[in-house]
N, C-alpha and C positions, 0 to 999 in steps of 0.2 A: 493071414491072421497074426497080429501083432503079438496079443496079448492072452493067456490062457487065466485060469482062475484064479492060481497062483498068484499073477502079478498084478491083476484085478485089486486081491486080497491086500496085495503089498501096498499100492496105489493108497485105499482107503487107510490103511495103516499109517503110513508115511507121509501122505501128502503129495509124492511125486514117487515115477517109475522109469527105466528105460525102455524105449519100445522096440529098439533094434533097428537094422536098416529099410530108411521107405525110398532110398534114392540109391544110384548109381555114383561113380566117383565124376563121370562125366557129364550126369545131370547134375551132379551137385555144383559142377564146374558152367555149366549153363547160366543157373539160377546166379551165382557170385557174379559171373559178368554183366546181367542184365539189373543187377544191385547197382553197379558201376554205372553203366550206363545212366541208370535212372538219375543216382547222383549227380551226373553232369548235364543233365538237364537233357537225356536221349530218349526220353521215354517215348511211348505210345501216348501217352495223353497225362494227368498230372495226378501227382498224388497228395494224400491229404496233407503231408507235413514233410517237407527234406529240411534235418538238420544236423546237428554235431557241432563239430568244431575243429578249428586247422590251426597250426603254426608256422605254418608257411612250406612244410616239407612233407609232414603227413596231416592226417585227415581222419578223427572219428566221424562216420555215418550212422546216422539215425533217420528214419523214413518211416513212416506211418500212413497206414494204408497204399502200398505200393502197389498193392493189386490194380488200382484205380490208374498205374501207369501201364503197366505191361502184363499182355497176356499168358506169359509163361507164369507170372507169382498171380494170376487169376485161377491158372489150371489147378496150381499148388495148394488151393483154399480147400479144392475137394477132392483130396490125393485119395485114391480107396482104403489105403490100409489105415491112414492116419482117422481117418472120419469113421471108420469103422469103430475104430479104438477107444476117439473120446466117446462118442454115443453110449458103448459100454460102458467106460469110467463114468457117463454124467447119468447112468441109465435111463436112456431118453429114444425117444425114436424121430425125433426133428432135431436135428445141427444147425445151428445159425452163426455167423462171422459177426465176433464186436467187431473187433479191426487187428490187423496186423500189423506186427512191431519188424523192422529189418533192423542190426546195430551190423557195424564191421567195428573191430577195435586195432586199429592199426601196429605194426611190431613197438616194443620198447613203449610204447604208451599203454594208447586204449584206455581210457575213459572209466575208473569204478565205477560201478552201482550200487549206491549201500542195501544193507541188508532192509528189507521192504516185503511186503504184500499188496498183491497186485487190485485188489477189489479196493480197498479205500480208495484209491484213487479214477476207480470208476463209481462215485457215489451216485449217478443217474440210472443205474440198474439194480433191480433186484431179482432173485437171490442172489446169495451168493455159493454159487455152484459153479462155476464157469472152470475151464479146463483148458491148458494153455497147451500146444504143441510146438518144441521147441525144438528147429533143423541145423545139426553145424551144416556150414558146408564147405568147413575144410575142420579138421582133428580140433576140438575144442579139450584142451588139456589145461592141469593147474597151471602150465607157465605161463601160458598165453592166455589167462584169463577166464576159467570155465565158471561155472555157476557153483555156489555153493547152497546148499539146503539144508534147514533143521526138520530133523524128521520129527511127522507128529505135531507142527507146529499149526496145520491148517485146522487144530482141532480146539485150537487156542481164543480163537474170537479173533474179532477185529478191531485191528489196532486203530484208534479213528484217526491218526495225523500218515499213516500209510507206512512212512519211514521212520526210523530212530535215529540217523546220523544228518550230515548234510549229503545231498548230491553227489558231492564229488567223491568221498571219505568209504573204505571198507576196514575194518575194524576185523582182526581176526576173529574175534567172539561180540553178539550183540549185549548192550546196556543189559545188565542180568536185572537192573531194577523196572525193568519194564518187560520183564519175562515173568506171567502168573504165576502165583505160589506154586513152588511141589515141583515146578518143573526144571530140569534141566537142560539147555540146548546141546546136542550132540551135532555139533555142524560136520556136513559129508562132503567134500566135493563131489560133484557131476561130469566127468569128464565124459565127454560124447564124439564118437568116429564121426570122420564127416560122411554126410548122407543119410546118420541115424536120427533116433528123434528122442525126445525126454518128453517126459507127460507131468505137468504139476498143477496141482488144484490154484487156486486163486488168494488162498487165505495163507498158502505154506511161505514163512519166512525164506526171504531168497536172495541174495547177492554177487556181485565178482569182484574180484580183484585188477588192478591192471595189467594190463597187458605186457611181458616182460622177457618175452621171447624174440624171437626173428621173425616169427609167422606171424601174420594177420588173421583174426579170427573175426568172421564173417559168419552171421548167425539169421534164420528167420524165424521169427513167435508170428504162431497164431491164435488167438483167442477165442474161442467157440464156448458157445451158448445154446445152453437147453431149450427146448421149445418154449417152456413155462417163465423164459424170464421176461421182465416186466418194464416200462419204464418208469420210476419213481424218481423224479428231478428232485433232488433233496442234495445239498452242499453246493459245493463248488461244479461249475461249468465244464466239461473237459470237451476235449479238444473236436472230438468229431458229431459235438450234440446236435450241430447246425442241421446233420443230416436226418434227424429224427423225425419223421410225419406222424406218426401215432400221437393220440393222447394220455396225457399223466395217467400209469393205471393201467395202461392195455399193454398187451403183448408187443414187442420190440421187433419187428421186420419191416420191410420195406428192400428198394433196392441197393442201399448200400451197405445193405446185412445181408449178406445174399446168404441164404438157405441152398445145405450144402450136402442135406439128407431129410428126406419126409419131403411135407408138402407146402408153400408158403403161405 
């Protein structure tokens, strides 16, 4: 068990928690190779999106829905401790996968990600409850790039344009004029062993920095969804709608939401 009441409590407070170790140093060393792999086109079969960006000597990766290549990051969808966790953060008794994010940030680069909430930009679901599980799998520290979080921020609404910066840009502190009144951001970094996991709601403001170390940091999010959510196609199209068989309105499963606790 991950999570006691305690950190249940912190979780709704804050918007994000650490959950402590769900892997081994050498499983976590598994799952990075078979990232690689996938990136070079080794998969078992293909996944929704390989991308990033190269300069010709390193290489950010980005992969969406990886699981859909290899069955070690299928296993990884419904690790016990981690499934067990969100269901208590989402208090739910059905877990369902939107889809999973892989990034690696290679040394001395690596890619920012301005500071952001992650539900705007999935505007074809509702609610917004969804609960992210985030694996290093190797030491995710301020130098090389770890996550940063304002606490309290997932209690804030939804920002409807998603981010406040551009893509590429992390800002030590977000635009305060686009922070609601009364409030002030106390931004935290996240720093995560590799093998452990970080939990954050979907609404909690979140960004990193570049990369600016020697180490590569190599991360996997997964996105899990409560029984109760829905598909409401409303804005913008995202990237893995194609896979939706249900109708506007109804409950969101099928096979490539694979339900990951309860019944589908």
């Amino acid at each position: 068990m991950l999570l006691d009441r305690t950190k249940i409590t912190q979780f709704h407070r804050d918007g994000f928690v650490a959950g402590g170790q769900v892997y081994s140093s050498e499983e976590a060393d598994a799952l990075s190779e078979r990232m690689f792999a996938v990136a070079e086109g080794q998969g078992e079969g293909k996944a929704e999106n390989v991308g990033g960006w190269s300069d010709g000597t390193t290489r950010v990766i980005q992969i969406v829905n990886i699981f859909k290549a290899d069955s070690l990051f299928r296993q990884h969808l419904a690790q016990p401790l981690i499934v067990e966790a969100v269901a208590s953060l989402m208090k739910t008794d059905t877990v369902r996968v939107w889809h999973d994010q892989v990034q690696y940030k290679p040394p001395h680069q690596g890619g920012a990600t301005t500071w952001h909430q992650d539900h705007p930009y999935w505007p074809v679901i509702q609610p917004a409850d969804l609960v992210s599980a985030w694996v290093a799998l190797d030491d995710a520290t301020i130098e090389n790039g770890c996550m940063w979080m304002i606490p309290g921020s997932h209690l804030w609404g939804a920002y409807k344009n998603g981010s406040i910066e551009s893509d590429e840009t992390f800002t030590p502190t977000p635009d305060l004029s686009l922070v609601p009144g009364g409030h002030l951001p106390a931004k935290v970094p996240c720093e995560v062993k590799k093998g452990h996991v970080l939990f954050h709601h979907c609404l909690t403001w979140h960004g990193s920095p570049v990369n600016r170390s020697d180490r590569g940091r190599p991360a996997i999010a997964v996105h899990y969804m409560p029984g109760h959510t829905r598909y409401v196609p409303e804005g913008k199209p995202h990237l893995v709608e194609h896979n939706i068989s249900v109708l506007p309105g109804e409950i969101l499963r099928g096979e490539h939401f694979p339900t990951v606790l309860g019944n589908n």
